[in-house]
N, C-alpha and C positions, 0 to 999 in steps of 0.2 A: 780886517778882511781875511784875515789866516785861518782861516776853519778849519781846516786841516782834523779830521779827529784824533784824537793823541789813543794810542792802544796801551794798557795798563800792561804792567809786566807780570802783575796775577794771572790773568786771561793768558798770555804770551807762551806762560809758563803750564797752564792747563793743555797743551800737546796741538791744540787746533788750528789747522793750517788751511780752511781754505781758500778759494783764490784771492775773496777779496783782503781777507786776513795777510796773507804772504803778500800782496800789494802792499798796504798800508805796511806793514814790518820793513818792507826793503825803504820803503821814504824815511822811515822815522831812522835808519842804518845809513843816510845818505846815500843808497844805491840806486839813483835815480834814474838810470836806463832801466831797470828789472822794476821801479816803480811804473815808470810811465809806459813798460812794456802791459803790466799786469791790468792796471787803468785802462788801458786802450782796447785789452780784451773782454773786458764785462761791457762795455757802450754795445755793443748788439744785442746786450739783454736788456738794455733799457735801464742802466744802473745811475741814477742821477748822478749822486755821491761820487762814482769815479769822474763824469764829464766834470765837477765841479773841481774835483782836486788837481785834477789836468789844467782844469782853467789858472788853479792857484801856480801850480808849479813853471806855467808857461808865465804866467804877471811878474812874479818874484826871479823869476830865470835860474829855476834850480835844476841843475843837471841841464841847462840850455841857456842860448842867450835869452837876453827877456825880450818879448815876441807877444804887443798887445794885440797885433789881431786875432792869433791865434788862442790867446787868454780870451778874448772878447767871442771868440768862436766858441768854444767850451761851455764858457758862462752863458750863453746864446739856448746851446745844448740842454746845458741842465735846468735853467728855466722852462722848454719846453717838457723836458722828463718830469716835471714839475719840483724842483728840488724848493726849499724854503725861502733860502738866503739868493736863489740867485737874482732873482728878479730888479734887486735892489742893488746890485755888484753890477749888474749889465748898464742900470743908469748912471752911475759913476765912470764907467768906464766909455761909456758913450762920450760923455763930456770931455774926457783925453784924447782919443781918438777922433785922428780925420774923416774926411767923408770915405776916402780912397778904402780904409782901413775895416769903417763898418761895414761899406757894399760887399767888403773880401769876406766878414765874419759874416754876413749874414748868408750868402750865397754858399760859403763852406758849413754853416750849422746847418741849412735845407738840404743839402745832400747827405752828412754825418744821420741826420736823422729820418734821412729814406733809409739809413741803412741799419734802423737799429729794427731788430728782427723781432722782438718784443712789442705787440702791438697796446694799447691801451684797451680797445674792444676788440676783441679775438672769437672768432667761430667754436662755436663747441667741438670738440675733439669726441669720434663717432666710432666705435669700435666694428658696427654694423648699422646697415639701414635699413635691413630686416627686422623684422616683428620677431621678438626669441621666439620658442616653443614654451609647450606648455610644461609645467613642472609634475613631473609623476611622482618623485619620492627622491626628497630632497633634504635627509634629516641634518642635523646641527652635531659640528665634530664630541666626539665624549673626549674632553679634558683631563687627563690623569689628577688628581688629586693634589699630588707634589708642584706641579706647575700654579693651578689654580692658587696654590698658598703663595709661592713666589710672586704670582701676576694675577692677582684678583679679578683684574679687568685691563680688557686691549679691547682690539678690532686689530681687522686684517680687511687690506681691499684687493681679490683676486680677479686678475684677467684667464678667462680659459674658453677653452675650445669642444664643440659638443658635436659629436661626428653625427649620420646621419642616424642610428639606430638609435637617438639620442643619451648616449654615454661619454663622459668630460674624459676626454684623452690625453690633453696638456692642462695647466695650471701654473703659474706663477703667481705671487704677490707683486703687488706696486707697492701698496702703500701698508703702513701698519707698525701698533705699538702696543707693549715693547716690539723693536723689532727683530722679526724672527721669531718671537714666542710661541705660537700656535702654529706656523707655517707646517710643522709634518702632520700635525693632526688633522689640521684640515686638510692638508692635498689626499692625504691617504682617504679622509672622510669621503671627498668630489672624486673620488671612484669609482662611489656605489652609487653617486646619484644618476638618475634616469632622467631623462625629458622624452615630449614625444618624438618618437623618428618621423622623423620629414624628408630623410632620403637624401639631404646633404647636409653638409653643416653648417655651423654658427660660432660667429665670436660674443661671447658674453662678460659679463664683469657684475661682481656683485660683492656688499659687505658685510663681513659677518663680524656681529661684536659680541666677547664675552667680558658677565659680571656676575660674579657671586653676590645676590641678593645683602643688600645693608653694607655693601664693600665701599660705598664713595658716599658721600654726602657734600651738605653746602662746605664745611670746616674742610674735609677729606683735599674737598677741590681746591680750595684755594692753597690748598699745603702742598700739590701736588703741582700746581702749576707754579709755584712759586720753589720747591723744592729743587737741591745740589744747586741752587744759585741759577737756575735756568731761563729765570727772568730778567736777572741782571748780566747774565753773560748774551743772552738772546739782545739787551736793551744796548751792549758794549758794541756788538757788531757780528758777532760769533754764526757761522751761517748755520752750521750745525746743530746749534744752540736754537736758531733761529728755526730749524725747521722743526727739532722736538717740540718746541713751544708750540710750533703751530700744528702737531700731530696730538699733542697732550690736549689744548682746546678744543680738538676736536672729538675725541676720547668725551673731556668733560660735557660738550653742549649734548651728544646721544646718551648718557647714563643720566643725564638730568632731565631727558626729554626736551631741551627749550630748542629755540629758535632764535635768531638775533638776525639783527637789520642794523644798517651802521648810521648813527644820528652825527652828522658834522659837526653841529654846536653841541655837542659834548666834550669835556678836558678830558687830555690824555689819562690815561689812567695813574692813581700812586703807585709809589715803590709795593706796594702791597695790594694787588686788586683782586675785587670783590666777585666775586660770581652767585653768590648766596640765596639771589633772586631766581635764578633759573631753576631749582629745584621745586620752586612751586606748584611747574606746568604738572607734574604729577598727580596733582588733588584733582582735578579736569575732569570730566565725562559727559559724552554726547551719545544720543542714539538716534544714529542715521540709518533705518534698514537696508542691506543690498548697496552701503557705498564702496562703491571702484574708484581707485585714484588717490589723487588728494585734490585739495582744495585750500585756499586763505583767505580767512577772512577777517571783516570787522564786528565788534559787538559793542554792547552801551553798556552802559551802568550795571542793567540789570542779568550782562551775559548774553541778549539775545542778539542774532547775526541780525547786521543790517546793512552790511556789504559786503561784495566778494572781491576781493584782493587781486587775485589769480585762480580761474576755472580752468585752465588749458588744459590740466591734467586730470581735470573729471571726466569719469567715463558714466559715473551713474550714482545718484540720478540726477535729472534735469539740474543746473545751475538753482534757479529762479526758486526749487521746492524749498530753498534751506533758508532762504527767508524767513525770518523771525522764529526760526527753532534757538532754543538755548541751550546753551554749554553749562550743564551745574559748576558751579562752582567759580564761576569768571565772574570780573565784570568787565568796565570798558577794556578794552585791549588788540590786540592783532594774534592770531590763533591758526595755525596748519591741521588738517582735518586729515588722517589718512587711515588707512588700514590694509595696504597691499606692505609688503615686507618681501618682497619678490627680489627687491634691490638692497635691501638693510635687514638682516636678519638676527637675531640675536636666543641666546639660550638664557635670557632671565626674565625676556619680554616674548612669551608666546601668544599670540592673541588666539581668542575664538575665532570661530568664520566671522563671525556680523560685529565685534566690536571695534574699537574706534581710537586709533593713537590720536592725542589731544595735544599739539604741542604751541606751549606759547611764545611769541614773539617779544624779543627783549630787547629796547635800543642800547648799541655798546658804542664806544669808543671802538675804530679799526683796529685795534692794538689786542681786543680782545677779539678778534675771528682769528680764525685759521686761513682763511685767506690770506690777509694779511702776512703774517709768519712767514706761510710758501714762497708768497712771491719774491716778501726781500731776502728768503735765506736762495732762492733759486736766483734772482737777479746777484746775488751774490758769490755765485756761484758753486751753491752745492746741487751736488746730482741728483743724489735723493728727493730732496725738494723739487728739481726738473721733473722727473718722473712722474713725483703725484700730479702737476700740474699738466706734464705732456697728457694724460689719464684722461683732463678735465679739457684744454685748449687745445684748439691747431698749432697754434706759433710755437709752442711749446715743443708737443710732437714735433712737428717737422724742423724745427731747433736743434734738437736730440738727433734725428736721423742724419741731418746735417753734418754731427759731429758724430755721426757713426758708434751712437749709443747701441749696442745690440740689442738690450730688451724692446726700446721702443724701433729700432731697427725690425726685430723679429715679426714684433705683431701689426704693424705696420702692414708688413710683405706679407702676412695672414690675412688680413685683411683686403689686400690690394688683388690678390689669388680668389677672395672668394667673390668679390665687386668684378669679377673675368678678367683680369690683370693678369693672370697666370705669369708669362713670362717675368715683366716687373716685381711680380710679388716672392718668387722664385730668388730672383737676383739679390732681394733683399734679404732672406731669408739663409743663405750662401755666404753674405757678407756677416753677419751673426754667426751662424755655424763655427766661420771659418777665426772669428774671437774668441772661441770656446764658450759659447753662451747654450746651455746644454739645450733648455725647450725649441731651439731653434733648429733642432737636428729631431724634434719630438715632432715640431708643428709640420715638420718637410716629410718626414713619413706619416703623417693622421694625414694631407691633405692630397699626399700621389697615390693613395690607394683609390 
């Protein structure tokens, strides 16, 4: 029953300290007040692994006496977070404890887990609930030459603010890799771009990805996602590690075009996984006239659609017309149909007005999304990881504001000012300022004028 994970002194030794890292360090040190301190702090992200090692070190009474209901509460815990092992540790432990012992564990894991702030299905996180404007001249940052050699290919995902005459006033990055790379080319670029004025503003967010054409391939990817050991430090526990992993797959599924869906009965992946297939979705082409949106659907054998997946996001045309049109080059498979680039925008992929990004759906193992990555290097307690995710969730965001993260602090309070929150949104905006979080002394003068 000791699962405990053992941290190698390789990783130890590579400088990476985050929280749940300096937890596990201080157990394996015997410091087990500053272990059970750091465990107790990830349980409100939802972090199995800590509930279970709590369980372990309350059963064996290390740094405590031994204390089965409270082991039995733990292991109660990390079952529900859904941890592997626990399920089968809480039957055994059933059987030792009295009745008196399990009503205690079970009454203390239902309240431990009202309190984990980490939800399972969480609200999308909404930067506006306004409709943007419309884009007037929005070109794509020009790249110095010396960079593009260094960084073939990234993305950058920026959150920014568009005042009434429609000109981007603030800008920051959330997400983005390398990180850092592009960030002054592009803020300097979202200077010039225009939207329509609509006489107030708007919070927007959008991703822009660069690639120098023939710079990644199927071999490229898997070397890259596999490279400085970032899969096996990502597989050790590493949250850092854990979040490049899940910014690199994401890097890779956009330069490949694919799409992935997560098949349960598939095995984990090997020490070496494959991505090879996703570069396929490239060869694709559809001709939908006048399509808005996206759309997913299915196809047979011979490439032609014969269901729609998901239409929420078509605007035109009708669902129903795309019936039995074909996709050259497909056959049976699941396929995302788009051609707005409003929200993903890229300098390798410029489309015409009327064509059609084709991208195909690939069943992975979770180990290969970037979902995945984010959330154990964030339940693990990296920030960065928080971020992209606060970007994407509620629980997340208001996680962060919680712990008086400024960035998501700032635009938060942006947002809360422009939904007529003024005062609230103000106050947040103050509390950022006053952490030296500079856009937040940008966003409090763009929005008092």
């Amino acid at each position: 029953m000791r699962l405990i994970l053992v941290l190698g002194l390789l990783l130890l030794s590579f400088g990476v300290r985050a929280d749940w890292l300096s937890a596990l360090q201080a157990y394996e040190n015997k410091q087990y007040a500053v272990a059970k301190t750091g465990f107790t702090n990830l349980l409100p992200l939802g972090n199995a692994n800590a509930a279970f090692n709590l369980g372990v070190m309350a059963y064996y009474g290390e740094g405590q006496e031994v204390d089965l209901e409270q082991a039995l509460t733990y292991f109660l815990l990390a079952e529900q977070l859904e941890h592997e092992q626990a399920g089968g540790i809480v039957k055994r432990i059933y059987e030792e404890a009295s009745t008196a012992q399990r009503a205690g564990a079970e009454e203390a894991a239902a309240k431990a887990l009202a309190g984990v702030f980490i939800k399972k299905n969480a609200q999308r996180y909404q930067l506006s609930k306004e409709q943007p404007p419309a884009e007037i001249s929005t070109p794509m940052p020009d790249i110095p030459n010396d960079v593009t050699r260094k960084h073939p290919f990234g993305y950058v995902v920026v959150q920014f603010l568009v005042d009434g005459e429609g000109r981007v006033k603030v800008a920051d990055a959330v997400d983005g890799f390398p990180e850092g790379a592009f960030d002054p080319y592009v803020f300097r670029t979202m200077g010039r771009w225009q939207y329509e004025a609509t006489g107030k503003a708007h919070l927007m967010s959008v991703r822009l990805s660069f690639w120098a054409t023939g710079s990644m391939n199927a071999r490229s990817a898997n070397q890259i996602i596999k490279g400085q050991n970032l899969w096996s430090y990502a597989q050790l526990g590493s949250s850092k590690h854990q979040e490049m992993l899940g910014s690199v797959i994401n890097l890779v599924s956009m330069v490949s075009g694919a799409e992935v869906y997560i098949d349960e009965d598939l095995p984990a992946p090997a020490n070496e996984p494959d991505v090879s297939a996703w570069f396929e979705s490239r060869k694709f082409d559809i001709n939908i006239p006048g399509l808005a949106g996206s759309v997913s659907v299915a196809t047979n054998e011979k490439g032609e659609i014969v269901r729609l997946l998901d239409a929420s996001e078509l605007t035109h045309p009708a669902a129903e017309t795309l019936q039995g049109m074909r996709i050259r080059g497909a056959n049976s498979g699941f396929f995302r149909l788009s051609n707005s680039l409003s929200q993903d925008r890229s300098f390798s992929r410029v489309s015409k007005k009327n064509s059609i990004l084709v991208e195909q759906y690939h069943a992975v193992h979770q180990e290969l999304t970037a979902g995945y990555w984010w959330k154990t290097a964030a339940a693990n307690g990296d920030r960065r990881a928080q971020r992209i995710l606060g970007a994407q969730r509620e629980d997340w965001q208001f996680y962060l504001i919680q712990q008086q993260d400024p960035l998501a602090t700032a635009w938060h309070g942006a947002r809360l000012w422009l939904d007529g929150e003024a005062a609230e949104g103000k106050a947040l905006l103050e509390q950022a300022q006053a952490a030296g979080y500079k856009p937040a002394s940008e966003l409090l003068q763009a929005l008092s004028l």
